[in-house]
C-alpha positions in Angstrom: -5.1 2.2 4.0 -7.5 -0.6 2.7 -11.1 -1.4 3.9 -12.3 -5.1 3.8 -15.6 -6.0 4.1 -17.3 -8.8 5.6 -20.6 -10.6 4.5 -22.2 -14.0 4.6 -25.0 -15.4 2.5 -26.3 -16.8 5.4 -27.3 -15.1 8.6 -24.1 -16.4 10.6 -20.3 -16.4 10.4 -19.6 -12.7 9.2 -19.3 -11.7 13.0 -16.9 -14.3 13.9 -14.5 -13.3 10.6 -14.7 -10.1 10.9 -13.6 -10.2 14.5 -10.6 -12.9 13.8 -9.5 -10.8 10.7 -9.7 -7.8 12.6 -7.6 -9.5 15.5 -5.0 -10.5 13.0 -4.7 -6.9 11.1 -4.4 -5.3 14.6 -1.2 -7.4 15.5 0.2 -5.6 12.2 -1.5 -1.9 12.1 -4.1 0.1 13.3 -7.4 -1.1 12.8 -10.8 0.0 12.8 -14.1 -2.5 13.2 -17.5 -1.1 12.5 -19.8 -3.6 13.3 -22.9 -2.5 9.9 -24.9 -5.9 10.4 -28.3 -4.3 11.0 -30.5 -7.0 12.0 -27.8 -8.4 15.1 -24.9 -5.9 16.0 -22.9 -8.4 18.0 -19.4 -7.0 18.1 -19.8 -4.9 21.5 -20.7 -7.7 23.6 -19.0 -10.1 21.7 -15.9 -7.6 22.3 -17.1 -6.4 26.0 -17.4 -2.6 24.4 -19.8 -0.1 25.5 -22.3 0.2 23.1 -24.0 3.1 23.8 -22.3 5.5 21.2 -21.7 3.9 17.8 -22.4 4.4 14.4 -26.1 5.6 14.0 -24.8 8.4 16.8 -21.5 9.1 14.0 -24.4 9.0 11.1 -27.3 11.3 13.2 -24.2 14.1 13.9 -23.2 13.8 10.1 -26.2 15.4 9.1 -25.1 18.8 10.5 -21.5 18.8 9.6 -18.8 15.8 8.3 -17.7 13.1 10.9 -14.3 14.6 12.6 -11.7 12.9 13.5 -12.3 14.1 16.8 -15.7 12.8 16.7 -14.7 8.9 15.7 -12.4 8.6 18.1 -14.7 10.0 21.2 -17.3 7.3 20.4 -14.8 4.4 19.5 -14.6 1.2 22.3 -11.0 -0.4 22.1 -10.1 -4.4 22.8 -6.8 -6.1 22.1 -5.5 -3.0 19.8 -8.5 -2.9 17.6 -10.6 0.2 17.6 -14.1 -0.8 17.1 -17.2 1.3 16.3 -20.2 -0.3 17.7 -23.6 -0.7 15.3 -27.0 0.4 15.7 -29.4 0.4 18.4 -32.4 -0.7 17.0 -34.4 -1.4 13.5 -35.5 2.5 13.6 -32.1 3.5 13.5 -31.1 2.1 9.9 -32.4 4.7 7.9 -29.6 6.8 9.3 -26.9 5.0 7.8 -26.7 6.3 4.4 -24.1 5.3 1.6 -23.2 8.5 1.8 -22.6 8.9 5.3 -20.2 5.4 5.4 -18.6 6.6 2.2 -17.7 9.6 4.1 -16.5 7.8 7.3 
């Protein structure tokens, strides 16, 4: 298992790599896209996956008791083989997302 991360200086192109990597690990293994841009998650519409229940939903449960497997895969959208974990709802929502908590995940 590897985990690859995506970032851009600039405040486009991340999205569009992470997708077309994603895409391309998916032909080979399963893959799992969480989409952690903060200030535009883009990935569920960009993907045409519900975003109602994503990450800051994972991160608000985790403070009770760890992220199951159970749990992930209830709140995961899939397109074209990639499982994808949508990203927040709004701004209030960041504080949420600790180091911890995506350590954990």
């Amino acid at each position: 298992m590897a985990t690859i991360g995506v970032f851009s200086a600039r405040g486009d192109g991340a999205t569009t790599v992470a997708v077309g990597l994603a895409a391309v690990l998916a032909a080979k293994s399963k893959t799992l896209l969480i989409d952690l841009n903060f200030d535009n998650p883009e990935i569920a519409p960009l993907l045409d996956v519900d975003p109602e229940f994503g990450v800051f939903d994972l991160a608000h449960n985790a403070q009770l008791a760890p992220v199951s497997d159970a749990d992930l895969e209830r709140r995961l959208g899939r397109r074209d083989g990639i499982a994808v974990l949508p990203g927040i709802g709004g701004e209030e929502d960041v504080e949420h997302i600790s180091d911890h908590f995506l350590a954990g995940l």
